[in-house]
N, C-alpha and C positions, 0 to 999 in steps of 0.2 A: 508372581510367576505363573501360577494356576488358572490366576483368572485372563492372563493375556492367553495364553493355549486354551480356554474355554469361548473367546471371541473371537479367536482364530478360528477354532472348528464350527463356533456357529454362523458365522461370514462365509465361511466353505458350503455349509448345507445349505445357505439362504440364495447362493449364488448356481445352484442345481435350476432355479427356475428359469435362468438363462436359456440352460440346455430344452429345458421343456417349451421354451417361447421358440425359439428356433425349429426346433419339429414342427411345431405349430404353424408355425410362416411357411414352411416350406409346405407342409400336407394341403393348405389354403391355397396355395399360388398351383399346384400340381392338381389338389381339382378343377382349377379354374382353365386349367389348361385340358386340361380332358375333356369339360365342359365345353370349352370355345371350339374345340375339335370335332365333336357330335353336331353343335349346332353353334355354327361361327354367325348366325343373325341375332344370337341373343350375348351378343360380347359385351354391347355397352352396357347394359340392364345387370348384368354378371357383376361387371368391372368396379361398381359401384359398389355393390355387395360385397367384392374383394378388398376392395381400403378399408371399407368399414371395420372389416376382419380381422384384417393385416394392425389396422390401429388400437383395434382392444388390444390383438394379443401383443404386442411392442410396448404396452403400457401395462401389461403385467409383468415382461422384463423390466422395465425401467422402475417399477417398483421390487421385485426381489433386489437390481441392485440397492435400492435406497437401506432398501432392509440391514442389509449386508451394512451398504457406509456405517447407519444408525447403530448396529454391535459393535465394531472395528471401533469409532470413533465417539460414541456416545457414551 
């Protein structure tokens, strides 16, 4: 009983880095948009830079969830 409410609450806290991946996405695409704004000739050069961004940080949510599965069901 102890130990399923201690996998519950650790799945909860591993699942916070969602929330952190998501600021993350958004502060990325919002400078990039500030960026293209000041100087809209350097969009492509940008834009590239912005996947790249966008794909670390989406693969450090996709990792807190695994985490999360790995307590839950491990």
């Amino acid at each position: 009983m102890e130990l399923d409410a201690a996998k519950a609450i650790g799945a909860g806290l591993a699942i916070i880095g969602v929330a952190g991946s998501g600021v993350g996405i958004g502060s990325i695409f919002a400078a990039f948009v500030s960026a293209t704004g000041r100087n809209p000739a350097m969009r492509d050069a940008l834009f590239r830079d912005v996947l790249l961004g966008f794909a670390l940080v989406e693969a450090l949510a996709l990792f807190a969830v695994l985490v999360s599965f790995v307590l839950l069901f491990g």
